[in-house]
C-alpha positions in Angstrom: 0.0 0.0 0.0 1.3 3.5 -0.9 -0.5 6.9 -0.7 -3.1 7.5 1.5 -4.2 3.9 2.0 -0.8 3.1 3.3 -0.9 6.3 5.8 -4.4 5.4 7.2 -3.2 1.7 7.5 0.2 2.7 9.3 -1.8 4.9 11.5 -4.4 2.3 12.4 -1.3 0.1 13.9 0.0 2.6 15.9 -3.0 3.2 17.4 -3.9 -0.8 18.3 -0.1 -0.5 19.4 -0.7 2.7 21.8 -3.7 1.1 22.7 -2.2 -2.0 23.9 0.5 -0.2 25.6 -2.5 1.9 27.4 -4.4 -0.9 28.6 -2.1 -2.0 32.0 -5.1 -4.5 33.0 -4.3 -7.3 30.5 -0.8 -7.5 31.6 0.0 -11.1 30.4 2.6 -12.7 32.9 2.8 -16.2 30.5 4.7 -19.1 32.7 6.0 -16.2 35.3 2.0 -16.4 36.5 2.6 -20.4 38.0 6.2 -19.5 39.6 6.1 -20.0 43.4 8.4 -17.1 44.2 6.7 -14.9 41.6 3.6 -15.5 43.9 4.9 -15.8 47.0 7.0 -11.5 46.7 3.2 -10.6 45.7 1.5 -11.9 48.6 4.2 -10.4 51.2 4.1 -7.2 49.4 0.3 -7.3 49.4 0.6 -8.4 53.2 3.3 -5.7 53.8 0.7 -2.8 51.9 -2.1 -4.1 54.3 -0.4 -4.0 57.5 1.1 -0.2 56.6 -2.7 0.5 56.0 -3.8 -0.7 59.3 -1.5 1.2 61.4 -1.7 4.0 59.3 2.2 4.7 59.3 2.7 5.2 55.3 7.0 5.7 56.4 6.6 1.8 58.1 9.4 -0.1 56.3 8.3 -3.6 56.0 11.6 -4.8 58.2 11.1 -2.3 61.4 8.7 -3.7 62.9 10.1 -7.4 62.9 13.2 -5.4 64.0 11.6 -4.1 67.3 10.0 -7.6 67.8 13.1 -9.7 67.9 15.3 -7.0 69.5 12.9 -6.7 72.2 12.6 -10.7 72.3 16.6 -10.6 72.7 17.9 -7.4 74.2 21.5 -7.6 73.5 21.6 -9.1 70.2 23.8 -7.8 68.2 23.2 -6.9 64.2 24.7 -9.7 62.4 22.2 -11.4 64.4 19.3 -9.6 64.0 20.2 -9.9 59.9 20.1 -13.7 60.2 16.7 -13.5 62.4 14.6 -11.3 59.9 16.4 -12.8 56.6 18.6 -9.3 55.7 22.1 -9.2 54.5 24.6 -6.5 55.9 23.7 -4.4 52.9 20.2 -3.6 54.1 20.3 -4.5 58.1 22.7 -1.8 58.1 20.8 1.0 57.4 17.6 -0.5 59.0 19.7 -0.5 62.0 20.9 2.9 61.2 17.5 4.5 60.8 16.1 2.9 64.0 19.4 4.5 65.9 18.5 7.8 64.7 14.7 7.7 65.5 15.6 7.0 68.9 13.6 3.3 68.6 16.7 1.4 69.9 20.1 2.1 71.8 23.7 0.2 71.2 26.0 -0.9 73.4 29.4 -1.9 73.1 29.9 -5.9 73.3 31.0 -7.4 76.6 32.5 -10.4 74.9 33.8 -8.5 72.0 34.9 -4.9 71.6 34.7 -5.1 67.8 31.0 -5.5 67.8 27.7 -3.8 69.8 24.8 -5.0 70.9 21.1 -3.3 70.3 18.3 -2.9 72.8 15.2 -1.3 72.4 14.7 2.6 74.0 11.8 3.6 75.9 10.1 5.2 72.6 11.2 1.6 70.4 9.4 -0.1 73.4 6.3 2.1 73.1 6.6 1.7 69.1 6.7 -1.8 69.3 3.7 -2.1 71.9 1.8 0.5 69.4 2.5 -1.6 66.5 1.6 -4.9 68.3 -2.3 -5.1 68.0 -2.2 -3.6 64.4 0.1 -6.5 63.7 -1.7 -9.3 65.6 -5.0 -8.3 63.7 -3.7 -8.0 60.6 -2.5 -11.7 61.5 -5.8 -12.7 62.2 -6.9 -11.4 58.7 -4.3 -13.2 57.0 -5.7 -16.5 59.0 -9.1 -16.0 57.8 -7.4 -16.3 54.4 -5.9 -19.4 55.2 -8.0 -21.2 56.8 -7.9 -24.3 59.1 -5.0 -25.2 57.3 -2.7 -22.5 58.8 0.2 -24.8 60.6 0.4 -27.0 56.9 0.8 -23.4 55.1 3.7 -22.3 58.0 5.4 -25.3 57.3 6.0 -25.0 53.8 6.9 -21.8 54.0 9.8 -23.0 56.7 10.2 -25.7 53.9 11.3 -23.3 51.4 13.6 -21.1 53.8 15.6 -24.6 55.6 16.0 -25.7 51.9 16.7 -22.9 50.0 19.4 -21.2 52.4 
């Protein structure tokens, strides 16, 4: 096609190309759309958008909160093993760590058993944080139940499945 035919026609595929690239609801994943990990960094980012909605704290970085839990659970605990406990490498428990240094949420403390290293424990405002945070976190736990049912303790277990033999 040449002339004016061949313009309308070009112009016609552009526009059911445009179209396409418009229309962000038939996003076609193919086999991604069966992969387990695919699935399961949705459904903790889903989880993680809840919770931040229920506690109303838009600045809640998905970590901190497991952060305050375990430090509380282990005052004295040092970062490197705080990483390990919520599954973070140096590269991000480091400035997690950082962050909740500067908000005042937790305190360090120089190692007894090694001067290299500190430990963390949770201030009187991380304690108050964490106690805040707590019933936000246990009903958004009981939502994510309801979702899976009387087959809960099955559904934890493979999930511990995948972390023992994966890592």
């Amino acid at each position: 096609m040449t002339g004016l035919a061949g313009k309308v026609a070009a112009a016609r595929t552009r526009a059911k190309e445009a179209e396409s690239d418009a229309d962000d609801s038939e996003v076609r994943l193919g086999e991604l759309d069966g992969f387990i990990g695919f699935n399961l960094r949705l459904a903790q980012d889903a989880s993680f958008r809840a919770f931040t909605r229920r506690v109303g704290e838009t600045s809640l970085k998905p970590g901190r909160f497991a952060a305050l839990m375990v430090i509380h659970n282990n005052p004295g605990i040092t970062p490197g093993a705080l990483g390990r406990a919520i599954a973070r490498d140096k590269s991000t428990i480091t400035p997690l760590v950082q962050a909740l240094l500067r908000d005042g949420l937790v305190e360090r403390r120089q190692s007894r058993t090694d001067r290299r290293s500190f430990t963390l424990r949770l201030t009187k405002a991380g304690e108050a944080l964490r106690r805040e945070l707590l019933a936000p976190a246990q009903a958004h736990d009981r939502k994510l139940d309801e979702i899976v049912g009387e087959r809960k303790e099955e559904f934890l277990e493979l999930l511990r499945r995948i972390v023992e033999l994966l890592e």
